[in-house]
KEFI-164915 format. One record per atom (N, C-alpha, C): x, y, z; residue in one letter; atom name. Coordinates in steps of 0.05 Angstrom, whole numbers. Each point is the difference from the previous one (the first is absolute). Layout:
N
NODE  u  v  w  aa  at
NODE  X  Y  Z  A  CA $
...
***
This chain:
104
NODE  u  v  w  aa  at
NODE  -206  -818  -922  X  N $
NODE  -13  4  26  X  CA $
NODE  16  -17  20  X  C $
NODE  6  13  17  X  N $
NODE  11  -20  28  X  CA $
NODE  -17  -14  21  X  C $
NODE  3  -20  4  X  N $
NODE  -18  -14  21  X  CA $
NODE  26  -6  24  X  C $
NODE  23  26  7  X  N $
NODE  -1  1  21  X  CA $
NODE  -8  17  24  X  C $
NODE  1  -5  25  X  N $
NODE  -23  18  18  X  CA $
NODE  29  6  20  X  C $
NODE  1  20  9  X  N $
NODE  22  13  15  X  CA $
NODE  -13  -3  23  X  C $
NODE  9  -2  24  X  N $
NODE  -5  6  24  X  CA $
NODE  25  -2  18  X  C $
NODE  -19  23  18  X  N $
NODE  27  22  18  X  CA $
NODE  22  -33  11  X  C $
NODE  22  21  -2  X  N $
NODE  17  -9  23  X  CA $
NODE  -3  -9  16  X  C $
NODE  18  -14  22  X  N $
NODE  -8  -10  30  X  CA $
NODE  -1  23  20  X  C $
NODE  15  23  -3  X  N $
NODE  0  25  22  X  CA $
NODE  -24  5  -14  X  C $
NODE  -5  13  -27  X  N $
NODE  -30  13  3  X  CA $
NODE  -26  -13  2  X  C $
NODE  8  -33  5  X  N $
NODE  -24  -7  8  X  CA $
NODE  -13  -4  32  X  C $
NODE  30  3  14  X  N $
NODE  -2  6  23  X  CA $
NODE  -5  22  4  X  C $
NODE  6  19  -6  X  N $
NODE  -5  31  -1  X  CA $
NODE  -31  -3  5  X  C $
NODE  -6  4  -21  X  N $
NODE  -33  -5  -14  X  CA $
NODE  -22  -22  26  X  C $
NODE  15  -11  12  X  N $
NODE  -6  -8  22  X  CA $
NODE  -6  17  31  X  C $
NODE  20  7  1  X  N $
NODE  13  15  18  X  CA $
NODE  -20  33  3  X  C $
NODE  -2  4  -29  X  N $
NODE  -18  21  -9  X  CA $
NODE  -24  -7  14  X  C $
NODE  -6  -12  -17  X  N $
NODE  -31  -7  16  X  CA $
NODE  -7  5  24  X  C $
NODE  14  -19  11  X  N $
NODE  6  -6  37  X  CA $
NODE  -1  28  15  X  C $
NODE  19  17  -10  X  N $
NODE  5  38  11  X  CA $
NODE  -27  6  -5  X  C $
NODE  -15  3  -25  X  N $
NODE  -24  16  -4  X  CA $
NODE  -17  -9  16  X  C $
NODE  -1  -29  -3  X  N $
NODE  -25  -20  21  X  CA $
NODE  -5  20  23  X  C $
NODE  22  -2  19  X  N $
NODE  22  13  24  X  CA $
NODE  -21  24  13  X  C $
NODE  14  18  -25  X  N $
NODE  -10  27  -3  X  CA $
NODE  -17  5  -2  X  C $
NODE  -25  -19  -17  X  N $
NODE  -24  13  -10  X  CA $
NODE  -19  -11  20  X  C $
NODE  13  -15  21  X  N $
NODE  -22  -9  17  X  CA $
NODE  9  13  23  X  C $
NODE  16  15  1  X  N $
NODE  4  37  14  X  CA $
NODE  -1  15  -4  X  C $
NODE  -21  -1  -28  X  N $
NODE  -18  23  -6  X  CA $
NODE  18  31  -7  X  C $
NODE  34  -21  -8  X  N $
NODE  13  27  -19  X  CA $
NODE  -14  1  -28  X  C $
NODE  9  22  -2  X  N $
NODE  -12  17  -33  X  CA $
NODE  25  -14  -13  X  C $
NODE  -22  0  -32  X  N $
NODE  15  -3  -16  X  CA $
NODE  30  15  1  X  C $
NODE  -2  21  7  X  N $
NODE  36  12  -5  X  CA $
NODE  8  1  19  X  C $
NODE  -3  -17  31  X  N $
NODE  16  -7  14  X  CA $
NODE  15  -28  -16  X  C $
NODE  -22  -8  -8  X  N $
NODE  7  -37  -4  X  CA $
NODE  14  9  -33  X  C $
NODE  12  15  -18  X  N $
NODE  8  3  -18  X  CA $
NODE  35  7  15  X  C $
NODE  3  21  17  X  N $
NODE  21  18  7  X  CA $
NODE  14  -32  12  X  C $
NODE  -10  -13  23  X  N $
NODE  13  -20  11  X  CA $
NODE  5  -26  -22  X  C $
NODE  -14  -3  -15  X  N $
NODE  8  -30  -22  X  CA $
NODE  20  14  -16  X  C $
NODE  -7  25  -4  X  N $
NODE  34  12  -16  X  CA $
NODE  24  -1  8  X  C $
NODE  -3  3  35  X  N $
NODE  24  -2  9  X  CA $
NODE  5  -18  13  X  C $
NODE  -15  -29  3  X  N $
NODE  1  -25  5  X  CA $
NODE  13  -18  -25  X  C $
NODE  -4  6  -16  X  N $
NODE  8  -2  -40  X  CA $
NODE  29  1  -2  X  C $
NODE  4  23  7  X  N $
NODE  35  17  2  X  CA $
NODE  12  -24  31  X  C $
NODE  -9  0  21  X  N $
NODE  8  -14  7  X  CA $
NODE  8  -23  -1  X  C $
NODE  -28  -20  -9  X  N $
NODE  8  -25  -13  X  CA $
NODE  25  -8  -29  X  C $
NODE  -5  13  -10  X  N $
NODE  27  7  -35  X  CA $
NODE  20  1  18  X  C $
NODE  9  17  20  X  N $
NODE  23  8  11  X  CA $
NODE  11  -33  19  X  C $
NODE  -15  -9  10  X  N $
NODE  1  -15  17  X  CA $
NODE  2  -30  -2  X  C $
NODE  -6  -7  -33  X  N $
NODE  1  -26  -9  X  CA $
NODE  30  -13  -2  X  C $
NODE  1  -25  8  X  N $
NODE  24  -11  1  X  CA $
NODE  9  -26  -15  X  C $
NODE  6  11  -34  X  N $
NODE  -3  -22  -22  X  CA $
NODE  28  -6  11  X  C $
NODE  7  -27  17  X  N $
NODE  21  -12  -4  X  CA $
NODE  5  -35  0  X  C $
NODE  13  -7  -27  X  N $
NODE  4  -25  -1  X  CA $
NODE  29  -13  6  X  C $
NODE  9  -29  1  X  N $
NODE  17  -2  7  X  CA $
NODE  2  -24  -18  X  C $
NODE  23  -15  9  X  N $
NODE  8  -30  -19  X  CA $
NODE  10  -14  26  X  C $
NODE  -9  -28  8  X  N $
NODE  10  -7  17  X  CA $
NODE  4  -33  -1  X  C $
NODE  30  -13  -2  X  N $
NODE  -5  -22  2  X  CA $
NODE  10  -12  28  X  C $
NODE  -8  -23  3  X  N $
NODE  -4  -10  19  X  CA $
NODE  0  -32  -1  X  C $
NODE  12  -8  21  X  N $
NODE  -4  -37  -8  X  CA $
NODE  -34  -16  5  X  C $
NODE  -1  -11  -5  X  N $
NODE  -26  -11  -7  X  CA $
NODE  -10  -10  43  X  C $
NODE  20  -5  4  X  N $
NODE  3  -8  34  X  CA $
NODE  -18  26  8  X  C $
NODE  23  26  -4  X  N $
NODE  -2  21  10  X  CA $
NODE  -29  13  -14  X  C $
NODE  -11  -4  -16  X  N $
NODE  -13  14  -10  X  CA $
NODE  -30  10  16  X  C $
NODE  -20  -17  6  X  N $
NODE  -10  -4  22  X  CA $
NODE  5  27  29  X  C $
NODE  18  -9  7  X  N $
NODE  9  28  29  X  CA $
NODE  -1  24  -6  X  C $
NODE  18  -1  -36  X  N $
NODE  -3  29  -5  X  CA $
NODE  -26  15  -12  X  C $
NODE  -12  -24  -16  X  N $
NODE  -37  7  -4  X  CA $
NODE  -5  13  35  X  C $
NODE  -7  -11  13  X  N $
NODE  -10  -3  26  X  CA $
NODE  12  27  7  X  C $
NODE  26  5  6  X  N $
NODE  7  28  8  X  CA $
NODE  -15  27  -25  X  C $
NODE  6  -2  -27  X  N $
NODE  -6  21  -20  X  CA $
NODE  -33  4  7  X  C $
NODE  -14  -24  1  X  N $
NODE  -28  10  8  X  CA $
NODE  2  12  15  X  C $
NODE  15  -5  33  X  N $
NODE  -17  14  27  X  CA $
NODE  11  25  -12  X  C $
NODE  26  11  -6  X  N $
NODE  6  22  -5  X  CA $
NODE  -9  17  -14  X  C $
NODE  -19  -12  -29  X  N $
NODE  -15  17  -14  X  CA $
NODE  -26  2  12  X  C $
NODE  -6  -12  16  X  N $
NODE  -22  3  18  X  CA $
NODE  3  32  24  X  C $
NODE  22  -9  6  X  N $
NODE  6  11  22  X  CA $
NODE  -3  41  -9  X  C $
NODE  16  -5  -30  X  N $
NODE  8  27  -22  X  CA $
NODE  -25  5  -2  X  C $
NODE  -24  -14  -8  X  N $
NODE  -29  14  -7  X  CA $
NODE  -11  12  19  X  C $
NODE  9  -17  15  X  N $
NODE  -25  13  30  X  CA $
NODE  14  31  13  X  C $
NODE  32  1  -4  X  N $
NODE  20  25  1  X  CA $
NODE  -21  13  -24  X  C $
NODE  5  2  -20  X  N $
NODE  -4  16  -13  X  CA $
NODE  -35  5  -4  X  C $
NODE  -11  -14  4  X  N $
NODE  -30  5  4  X  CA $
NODE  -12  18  28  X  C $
NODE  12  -3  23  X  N $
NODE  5  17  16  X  CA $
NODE  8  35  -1  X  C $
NODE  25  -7  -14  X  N $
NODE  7  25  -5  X  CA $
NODE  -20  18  -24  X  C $
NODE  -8  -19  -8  X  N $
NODE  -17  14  -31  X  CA $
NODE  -29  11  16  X  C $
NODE  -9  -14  22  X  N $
NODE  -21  3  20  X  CA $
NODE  14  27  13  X  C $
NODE  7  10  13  X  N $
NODE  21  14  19  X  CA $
NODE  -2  28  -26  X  C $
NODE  2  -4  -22  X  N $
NODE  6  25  -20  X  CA $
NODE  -28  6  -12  X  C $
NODE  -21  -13  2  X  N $
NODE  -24  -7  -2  X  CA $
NODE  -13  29  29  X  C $
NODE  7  -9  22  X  N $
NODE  -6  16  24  X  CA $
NODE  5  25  -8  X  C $
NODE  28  0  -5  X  N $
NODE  6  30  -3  X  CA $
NODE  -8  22  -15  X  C $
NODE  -5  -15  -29  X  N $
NODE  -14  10  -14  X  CA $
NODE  -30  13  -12  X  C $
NODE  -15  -24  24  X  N $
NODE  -20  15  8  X  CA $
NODE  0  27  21  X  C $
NODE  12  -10  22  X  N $
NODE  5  21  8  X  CA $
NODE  13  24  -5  X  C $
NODE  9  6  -28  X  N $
NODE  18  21  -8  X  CA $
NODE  -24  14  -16  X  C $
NODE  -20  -16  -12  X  N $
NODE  -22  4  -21  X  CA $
NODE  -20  22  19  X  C $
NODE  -3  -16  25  X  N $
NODE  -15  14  19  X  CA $
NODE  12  32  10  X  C $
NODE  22  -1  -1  X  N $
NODE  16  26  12  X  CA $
NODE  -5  14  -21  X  C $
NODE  7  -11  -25  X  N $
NODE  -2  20  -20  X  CA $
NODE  -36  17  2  X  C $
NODE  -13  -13  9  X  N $
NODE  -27  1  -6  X  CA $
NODE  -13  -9  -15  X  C $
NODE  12  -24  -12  X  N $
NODE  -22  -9  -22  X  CA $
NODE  -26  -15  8  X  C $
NODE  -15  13  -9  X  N $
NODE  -24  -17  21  X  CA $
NODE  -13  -29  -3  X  C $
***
């Protein structure tokens, strides 16, 4: 027997977050279930497509180290709120594409 316990990834636990948040969204605008199915499917496809696994190696002098913390934060700061925007922005559309289609 194993006594280990799996749990998701860091994207699918943001996902799974993220999920929520859209249905919340939706269901308190009184979309139907198969509006709020058609859009998390294609909010899903978007998110997979859109994730940005990248690491780096970086050394640095112990002086310097400090400035470049200080810069890598604001910039990964700067990258979330880019890409959280844009993920909002594809979010819009997609409802609105759900709606054209007629899904009620």
């Amino acid at each position: 027997m194993s006594n280990v316990i799996a749990f998701p990834d860091l994207s699918n636990r943001h996902w799974n977050k993220i999920e929520d948040a859209i249905t919340d969204r939706l269901k308190k605008s009184s979309a139907s279930d198969e509006f709020i199915k058609v859009v998390l499917d294609k909010m899903k496809i978007a998110w997979e497509e859109h994730q940005f696994p990248y690491t780096f190696s970086l050394s640095v002098s112990s002086e310097s180290a400090p400035k470049v913390k200080e810069f890598l934060d604001g910039f990964r700061k700067a990258f979330r709120e880019f890409h959280a925007n844009l993920f909002l922005s594809r979010l819009d559309l997609e409802i609105e594409i759900a709606k054209l289609k007629g899904y009620p």
